[in-house]
C-alpha positions as CSV (number, residue, x, y, z in Angstrom):
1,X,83.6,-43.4,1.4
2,X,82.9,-46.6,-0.7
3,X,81.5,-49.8,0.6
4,X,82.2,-53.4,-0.9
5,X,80.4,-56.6,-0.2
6,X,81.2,-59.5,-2.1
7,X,80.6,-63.6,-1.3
8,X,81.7,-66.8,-1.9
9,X,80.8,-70.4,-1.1
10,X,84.2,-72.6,0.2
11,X,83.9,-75.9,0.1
12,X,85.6,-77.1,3.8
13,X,83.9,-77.3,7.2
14,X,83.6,-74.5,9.4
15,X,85.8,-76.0,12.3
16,X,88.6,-75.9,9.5
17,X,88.3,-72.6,8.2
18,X,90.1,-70.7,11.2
19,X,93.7,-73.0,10.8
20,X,93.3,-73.0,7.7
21,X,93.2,-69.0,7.2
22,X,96.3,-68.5,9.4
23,X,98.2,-71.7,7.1
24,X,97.5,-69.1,4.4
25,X,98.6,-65.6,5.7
26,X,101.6,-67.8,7.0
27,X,102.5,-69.0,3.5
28,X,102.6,-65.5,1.8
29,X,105.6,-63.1,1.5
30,X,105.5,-60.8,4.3
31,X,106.7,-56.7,4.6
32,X,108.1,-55.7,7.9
33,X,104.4,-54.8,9.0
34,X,103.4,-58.1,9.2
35,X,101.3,-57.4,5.8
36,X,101.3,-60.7,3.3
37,X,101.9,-59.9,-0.5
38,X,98.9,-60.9,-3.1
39,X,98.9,-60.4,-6.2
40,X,96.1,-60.3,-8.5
41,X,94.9,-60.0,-11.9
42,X,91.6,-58.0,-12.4
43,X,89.8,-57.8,-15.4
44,X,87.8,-54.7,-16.0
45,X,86.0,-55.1,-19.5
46,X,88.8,-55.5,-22.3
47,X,92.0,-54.9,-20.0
48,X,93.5,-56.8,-17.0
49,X,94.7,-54.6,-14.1
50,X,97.5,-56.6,-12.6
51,X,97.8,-55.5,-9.1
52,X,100.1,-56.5,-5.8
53,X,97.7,-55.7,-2.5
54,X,99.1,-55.6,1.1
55,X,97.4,-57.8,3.0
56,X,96.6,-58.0,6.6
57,X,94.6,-60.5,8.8
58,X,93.6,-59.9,12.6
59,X,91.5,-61.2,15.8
60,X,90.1,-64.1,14.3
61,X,87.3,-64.5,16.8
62,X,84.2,-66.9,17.4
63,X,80.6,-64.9,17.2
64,X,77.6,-66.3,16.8
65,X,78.3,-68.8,14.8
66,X,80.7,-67.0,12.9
67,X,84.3,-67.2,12.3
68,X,85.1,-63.4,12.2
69,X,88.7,-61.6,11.0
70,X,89.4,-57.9,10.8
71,X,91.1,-57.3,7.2
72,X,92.7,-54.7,5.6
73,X,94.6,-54.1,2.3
74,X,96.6,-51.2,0.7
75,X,98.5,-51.2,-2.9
76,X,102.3,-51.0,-2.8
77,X,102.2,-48.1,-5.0
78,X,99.5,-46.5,-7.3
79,X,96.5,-44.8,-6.7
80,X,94.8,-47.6,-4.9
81,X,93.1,-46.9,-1.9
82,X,93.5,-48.8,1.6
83,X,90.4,-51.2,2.3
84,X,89.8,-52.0,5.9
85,X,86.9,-54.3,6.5
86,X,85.5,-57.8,8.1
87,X,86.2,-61.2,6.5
88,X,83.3,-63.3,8.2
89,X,82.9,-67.1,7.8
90,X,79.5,-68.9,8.8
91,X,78.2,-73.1,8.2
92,X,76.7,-73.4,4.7
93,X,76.2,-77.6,5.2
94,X,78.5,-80.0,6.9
95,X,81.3,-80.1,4.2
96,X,81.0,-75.9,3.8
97,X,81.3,-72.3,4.5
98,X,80.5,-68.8,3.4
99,X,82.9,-66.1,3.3
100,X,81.5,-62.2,3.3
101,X,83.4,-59.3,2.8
102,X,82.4,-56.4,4.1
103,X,84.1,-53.2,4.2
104,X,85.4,-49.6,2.9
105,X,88.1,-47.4,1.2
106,X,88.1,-43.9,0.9
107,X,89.1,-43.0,-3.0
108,X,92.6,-40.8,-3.4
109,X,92.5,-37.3,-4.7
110,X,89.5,-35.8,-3.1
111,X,86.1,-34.9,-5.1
112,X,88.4,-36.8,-8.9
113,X,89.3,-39.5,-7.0
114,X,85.6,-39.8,-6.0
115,X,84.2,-38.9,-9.2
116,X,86.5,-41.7,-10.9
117,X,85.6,-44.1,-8.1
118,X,81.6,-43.6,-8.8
119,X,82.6,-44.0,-13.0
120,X,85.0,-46.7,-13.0
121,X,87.1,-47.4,-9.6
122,X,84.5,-48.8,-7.3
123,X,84.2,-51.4,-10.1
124,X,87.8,-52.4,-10.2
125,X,87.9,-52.0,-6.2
126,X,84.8,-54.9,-6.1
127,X,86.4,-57.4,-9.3
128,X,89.7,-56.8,-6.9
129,X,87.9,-58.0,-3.8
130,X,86.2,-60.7,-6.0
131,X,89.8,-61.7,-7.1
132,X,91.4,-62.0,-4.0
133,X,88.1,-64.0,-2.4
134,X,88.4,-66.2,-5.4
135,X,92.4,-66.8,-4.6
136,X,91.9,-67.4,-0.9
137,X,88.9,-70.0,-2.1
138,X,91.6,-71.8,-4.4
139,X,94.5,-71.7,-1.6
140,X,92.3,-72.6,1.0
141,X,90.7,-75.7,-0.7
142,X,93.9,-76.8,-1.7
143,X,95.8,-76.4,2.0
144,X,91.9,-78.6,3.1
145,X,92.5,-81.6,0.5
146,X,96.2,-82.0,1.5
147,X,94.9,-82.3,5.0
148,X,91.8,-83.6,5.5
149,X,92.9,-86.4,7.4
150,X,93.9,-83.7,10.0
151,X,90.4,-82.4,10.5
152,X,87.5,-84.4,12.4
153,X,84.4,-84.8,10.5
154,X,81.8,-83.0,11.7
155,X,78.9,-85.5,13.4
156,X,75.6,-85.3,12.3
């Protein structure tokens, strides 16, 4: 098994972040599963890896401060392997938020698959996980400016 942890600041409120997420998973393409189409472009050294994930989003939830989804993510086809993880949102300041990911795959093809994971594919699995942060960060700030006017300032 190989974990992944990546971050990244977002620049909308807290209170936002949680109708903001499911305006998201609502605008993507969905499968029959429920699972929202991404696609993503990684780039490992001198290549890109384009790459379509399978995304789903669950039980966004309130904990301590936190805004908290379950998350999960398979490849349509290739040797990818399934993540399945927490997306978790806390206060940064007033105006933004932190996103963590935190979670795990298990590599394909027994002891090659985890040989190529500890050489090469736990690298593209992180840049992946970067990538699709990085897209959420753009979507998300972009559903937050059309919309501001819908969301209360927070009082200091």
């Amino acid at each position: 098994m190989s974990e992944l942890h990546v971050s990244t600041s977002v620049e909308i409120p807290l209170e936002a972040v949680p109708d903001l997420i499911k305006r998201y998973l609502a605008s993507l393409e969905t499968n029959m599963q429920g699972e929202g189409s991404v696609k993503l472009s990684v780039p490992i050294a001198v290549i890109v890896v384009e790459r379509e994930l399978l995304l789903k989003a669950e039980h966004l939830r309130e904990a301590d401060g936190h805004e908290i989804m379950d998350i999960s993510w398979h490849g349509e086809s290739g040797p990818y392997p399934p993540f399945k993880g927490t997306l978790s949102v806390c206060r940064e300041d007033e105006r933004s938020s932190r996103f963590d990911l935190a979670g795990s795959y298990h590599p394909k093809l027994g002891i090659a698959g985890m040989a190529f994971d500890a050489v090469v594919g736990h690298n593209v699995a992180r840049e992946a996980a970067r990538e699709l942060l990085a897209t959420m960060k753009t979507a998300l700030e972009n559903l937050y400016a059309r919309n501001r006017k819908n969301y209360a300032p927070v009082s200091s």
